[in-house]
N, C-alpha and C positions, 0 to 999 in steps of 0.2 A: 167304561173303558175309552181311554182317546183316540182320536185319530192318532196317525202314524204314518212317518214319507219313508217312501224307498225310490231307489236308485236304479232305473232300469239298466240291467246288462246286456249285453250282444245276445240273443236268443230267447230270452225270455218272452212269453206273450202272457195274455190276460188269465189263461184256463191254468199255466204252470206257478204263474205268480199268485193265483188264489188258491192252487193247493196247497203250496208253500207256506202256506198263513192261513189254512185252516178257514177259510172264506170258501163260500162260494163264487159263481165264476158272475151270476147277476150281481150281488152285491157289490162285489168290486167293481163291474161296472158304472152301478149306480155309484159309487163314491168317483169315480174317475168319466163322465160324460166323454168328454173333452176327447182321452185318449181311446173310449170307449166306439169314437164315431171313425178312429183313422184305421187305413183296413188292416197295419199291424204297429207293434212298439217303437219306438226311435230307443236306441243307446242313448244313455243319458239323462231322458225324459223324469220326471218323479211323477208318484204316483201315489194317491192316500189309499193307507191299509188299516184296516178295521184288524190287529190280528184274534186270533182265536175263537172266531166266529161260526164255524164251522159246527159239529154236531157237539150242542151244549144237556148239560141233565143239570136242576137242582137237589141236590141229597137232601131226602126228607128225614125227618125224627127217624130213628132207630133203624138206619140205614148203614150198615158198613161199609168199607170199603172191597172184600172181599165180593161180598152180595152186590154190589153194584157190578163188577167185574163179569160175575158170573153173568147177570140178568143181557149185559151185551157182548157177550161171546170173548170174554179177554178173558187173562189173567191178569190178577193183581198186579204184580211187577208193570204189565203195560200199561194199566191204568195210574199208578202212582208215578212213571213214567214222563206220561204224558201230560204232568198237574207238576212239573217241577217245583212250582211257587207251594206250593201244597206239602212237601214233602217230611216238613217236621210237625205237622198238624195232626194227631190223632183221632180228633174228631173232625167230620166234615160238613155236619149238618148246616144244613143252610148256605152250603155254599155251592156256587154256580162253576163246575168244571169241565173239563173238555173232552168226550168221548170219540178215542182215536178209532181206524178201521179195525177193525175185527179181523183183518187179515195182516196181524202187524208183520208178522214173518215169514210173510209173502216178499220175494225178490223183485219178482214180475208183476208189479201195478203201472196203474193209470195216474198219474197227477200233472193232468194237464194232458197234453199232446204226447204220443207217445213217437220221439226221432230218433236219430242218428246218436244223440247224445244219450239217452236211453238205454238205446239197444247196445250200445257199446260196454255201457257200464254191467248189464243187465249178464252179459256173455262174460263178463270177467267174472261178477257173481259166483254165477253158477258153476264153474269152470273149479274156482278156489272150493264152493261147499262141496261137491260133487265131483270125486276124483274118477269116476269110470267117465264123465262127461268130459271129451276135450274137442279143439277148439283150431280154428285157424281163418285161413281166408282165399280165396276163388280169384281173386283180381282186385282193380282198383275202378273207380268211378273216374267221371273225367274230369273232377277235382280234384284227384288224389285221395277220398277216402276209400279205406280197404273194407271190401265186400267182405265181411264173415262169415263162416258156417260153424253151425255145432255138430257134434257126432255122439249118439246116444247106443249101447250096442254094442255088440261085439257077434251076432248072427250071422250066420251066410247068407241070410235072404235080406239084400240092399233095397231101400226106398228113401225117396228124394221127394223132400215138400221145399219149396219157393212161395214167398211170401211178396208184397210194394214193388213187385214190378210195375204197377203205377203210380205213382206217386201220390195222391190222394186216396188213395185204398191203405192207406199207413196203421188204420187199425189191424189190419191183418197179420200185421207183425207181433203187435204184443199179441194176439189169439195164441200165435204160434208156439211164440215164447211162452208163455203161460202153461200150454199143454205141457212143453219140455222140462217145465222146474215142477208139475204136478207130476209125469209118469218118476222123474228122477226121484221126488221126494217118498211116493209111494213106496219107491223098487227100496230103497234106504228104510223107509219104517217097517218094510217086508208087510204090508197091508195092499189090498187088493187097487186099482184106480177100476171105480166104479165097476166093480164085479170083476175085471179083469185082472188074469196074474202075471204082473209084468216081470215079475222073474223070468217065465217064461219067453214075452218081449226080446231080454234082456239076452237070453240066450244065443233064441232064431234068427232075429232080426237086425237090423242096425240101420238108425236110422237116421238122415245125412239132413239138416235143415240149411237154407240159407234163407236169413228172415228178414233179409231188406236189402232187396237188388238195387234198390235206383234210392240211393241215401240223398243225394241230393237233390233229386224231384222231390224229396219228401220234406226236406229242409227248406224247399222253396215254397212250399203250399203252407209249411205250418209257422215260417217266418220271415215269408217275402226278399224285398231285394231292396229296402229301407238302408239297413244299415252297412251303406261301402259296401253292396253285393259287386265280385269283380265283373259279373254279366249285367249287370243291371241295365244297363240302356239299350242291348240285343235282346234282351227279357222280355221288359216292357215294349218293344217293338212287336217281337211276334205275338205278344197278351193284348194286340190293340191301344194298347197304353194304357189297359185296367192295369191299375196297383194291387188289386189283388186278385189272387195265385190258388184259391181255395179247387178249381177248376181244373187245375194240372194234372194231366195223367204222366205227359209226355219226362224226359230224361233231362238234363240242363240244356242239352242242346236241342232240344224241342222235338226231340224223335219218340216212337212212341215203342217201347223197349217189345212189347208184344205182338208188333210188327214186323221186328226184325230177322224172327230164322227163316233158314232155307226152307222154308216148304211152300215152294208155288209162288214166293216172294214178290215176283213179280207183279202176280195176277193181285193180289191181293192191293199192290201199292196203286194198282192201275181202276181197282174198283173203290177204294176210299177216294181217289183222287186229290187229294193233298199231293200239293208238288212245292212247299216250301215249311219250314220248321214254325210248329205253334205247339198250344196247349195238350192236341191229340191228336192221335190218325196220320199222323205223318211216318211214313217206313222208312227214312231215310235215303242216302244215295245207295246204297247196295245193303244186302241182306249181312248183317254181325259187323255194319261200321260201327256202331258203339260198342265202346270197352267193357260197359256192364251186360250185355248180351252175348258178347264175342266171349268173356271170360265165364259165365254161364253153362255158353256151349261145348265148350273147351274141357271144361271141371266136368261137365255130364259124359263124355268121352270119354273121361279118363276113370269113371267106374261102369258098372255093370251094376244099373239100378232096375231091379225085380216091375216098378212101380214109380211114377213120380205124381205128384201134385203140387197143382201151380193155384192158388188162396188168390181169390180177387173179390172184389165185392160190386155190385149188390145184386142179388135178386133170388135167395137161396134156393140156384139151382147148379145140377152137377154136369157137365160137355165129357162126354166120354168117348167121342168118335170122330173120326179124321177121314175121309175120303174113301171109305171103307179097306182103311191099310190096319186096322186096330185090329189085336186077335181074336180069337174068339170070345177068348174070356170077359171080354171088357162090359158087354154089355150086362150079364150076369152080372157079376161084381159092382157097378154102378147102380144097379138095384137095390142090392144091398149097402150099398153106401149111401144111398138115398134113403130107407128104411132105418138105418142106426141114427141119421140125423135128423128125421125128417125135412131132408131137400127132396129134387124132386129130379132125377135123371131126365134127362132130356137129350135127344139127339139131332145135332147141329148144323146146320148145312151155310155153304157162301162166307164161308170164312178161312182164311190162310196165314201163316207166319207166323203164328203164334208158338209157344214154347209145347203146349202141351201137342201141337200140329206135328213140327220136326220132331218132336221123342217117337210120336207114334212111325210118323214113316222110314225116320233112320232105324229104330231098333225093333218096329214093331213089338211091341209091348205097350199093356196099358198107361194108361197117361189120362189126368183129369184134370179138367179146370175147375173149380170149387167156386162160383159166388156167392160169397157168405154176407145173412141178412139184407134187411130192407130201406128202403129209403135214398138219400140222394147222398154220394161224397164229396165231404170224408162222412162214415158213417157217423151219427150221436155213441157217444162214447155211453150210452145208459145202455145200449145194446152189447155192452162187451162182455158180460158176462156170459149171457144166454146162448150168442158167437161162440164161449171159448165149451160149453158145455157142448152145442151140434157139432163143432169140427174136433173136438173132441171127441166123439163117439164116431163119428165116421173116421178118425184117423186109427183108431183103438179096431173098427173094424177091418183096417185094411192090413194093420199091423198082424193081426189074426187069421189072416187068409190063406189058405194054404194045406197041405197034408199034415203039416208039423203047424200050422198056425194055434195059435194063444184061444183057448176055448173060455168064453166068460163061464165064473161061478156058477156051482146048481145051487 
């Protein structure tokens, strides 16, 4: 097969344009050194693609194409599908074809980085397959894009999960997401998710996600400020003048969105000691100046949520406690939330402003911060599964909690 040029677009990086082409994200690099050393893509740029590189089989002697299907979890149709060039060929023996994911009718994947541009398409998706699933938005970022949330539900018992409120925790979104097109797809084939009857769910509960607070921290880390970013040179100031952004937690204006509620806001900006906008730890000039925090708090007010959780990453443990203002319940319940996932409750001290800090002291009601899996951000996206399987079961138990809560399968 020959090499092959493409055309870098505004957005594109190495890990989206090798899933795109069925490559891995080394190989592409090895074909591309060059653009492989800079810390993200220029518009414009070309780039050699190996396409169809990706997961190959050769059909042996007396191989179908059904039995091949079978043997890696497809159907046929995906498989012939996916061999376009193949398509009037009867026989395939001896030839070298391309075996797609196994999760072809999966909405909610990985290919590449998972942003802004994602999540957006990802919310329409599931919105069109799933008509009890609807849709809207919380506020705008301070570029203009609109923060989204999904509503899954129709229960009286409200809970609220938050997802990239830092901007480099970006995998946390697609976990989210992922959970929401599995519990929906269950409730639709009327089959249990993972023992649980989300009929039931479906009933009691209802449940309010917003899966990427700070869109553009998250579009800064996964494609820098190369291409005409309109901050680029206040950017690159508070980044030191590193060009690259992988490190970001903070908002576009370099605040750090989980420093910003009212709870004790002060003390908290006075014990980070950042007194000017960077990559993290900075609270701002007052508690909800930013418009992704301010519109957060605002949307939390305006319901009467049972529970919320706030998805950050890493270190898979669960924060269930605020200056002992949390109610009783909290501790118990974080027990078991830690047991369905194995995380590991933990109670937290010297820490203020944070989202899941103001839920507990304004409404008193539990409130959780969730850091999900290991290692340094953005997490290795090989982790995303195993991610969407533990906060899956801890969300599946909180959804369940209660005198009327959702009892797993005997």
């Amino acid at each position: 097969m020959e090499l092959q040029w493409i055309i870098v677009q505004s957005g594109d990086t190495l890990s989206r344009i090798a899933s795109a082409h069925h490559m891995t994200r080394a190989l592409l690099a090895a074909l591309n050194p060059e653009a492989a050393a800079q810390p993200y893509l220029f518009a414009g740029q070309m780039l050699r693609i190996l396409p169809g590189t990706g997961r190959r089989y050769a059909v042996q002697p007396g191989e179908n194409v059904g039995w091949i299907a079978e043997r890696f979890g497809l159907n046929e149709k995906e498989l012939r599908d996916a061999n376009p060039e193949f398509a009037n060929v009867e026989d395939w023996c001896g030839r070298c074809i391309h075996i797609p994911d196994s999760n072809g009718k999966t909405i909610v994947r990985l290919q590449g980085e998972y942003g802004y541009r994602e999540l957006s398409r990802d919310v329409a998706l599931l919105e069109k397959q799933y008509p009890f699933i609807s849709t809207g938005t919380i506020g705008a970022s301070v570029m203009g894009k609109a923060i989204p949330y999904v509503k899954i539900g129709e229960g009286p018992r409200h809970i609220h999960v938050n997802a990239s409120v830092h901007a480099n925790e970006w995998l946390t979104s697609a976990v989210i997401m992922r959970f929401i097109e599995e519990y929906a797809r269950a409730y639709t084939d009327s089959v249990p998710w993972q023992q649980f009857r989300t009929e039931r769910w479906m009933q009691e509960t209802t449940l309010w996600v917003v899966p990427m607070v700070n869109p553009d921290g998250v579009e800064l880390v996964q494609e820098g400020v190369i291409n005409r970013h309109p901050h680029a040179k206040q950017l690159l100031a508070w980044n030191a003048g590193r060009p690259h952004f992988t490190h970001w937690k903070a908002n576009i204006r370099g605040v750090d969105l989980n420093d910003q509620f009212p709870a004790h806001w002060e003390e908290e900006a006075a014990r980070r000691g950042i007194t000017s906008p960077g990559p993290r730890d900075y609270a701002g000039k007052a508690p909800l100046s930013e418009p992704e925090a301010k519109a957060l708090a605002e949307w939390t007010e305006q319901h009467s949520f049972a529970a919320v959780v706030s998805l950050h990453s890493q270190g898979q443990e669960i924060y269930w406690n605020y200056r002992d203002l949390e109610p009783r319940e909290s501790a118990p319940l974080s027990r078991r939330l830690a047991r369905a996932s194995g995380y590991k409750a933990v109670k937290l001290g010297g820490s203020d402003a944070g989202y899941k800090d103001w839920f507990i002291q304004q409404f008193r009601k539990p409130g959780f911060t969730v850091e999900v899996g290991l290692g340094v951000n953005p997490l290795p996206v090989e982790q995303f599964d195993d991610i969407c399987v533990e906060v899956g079961l801890l969300l599946a138990e909180l959804l369940s909690d209660g005198e009327t809560g959702t009892e797993p399968l005997s």
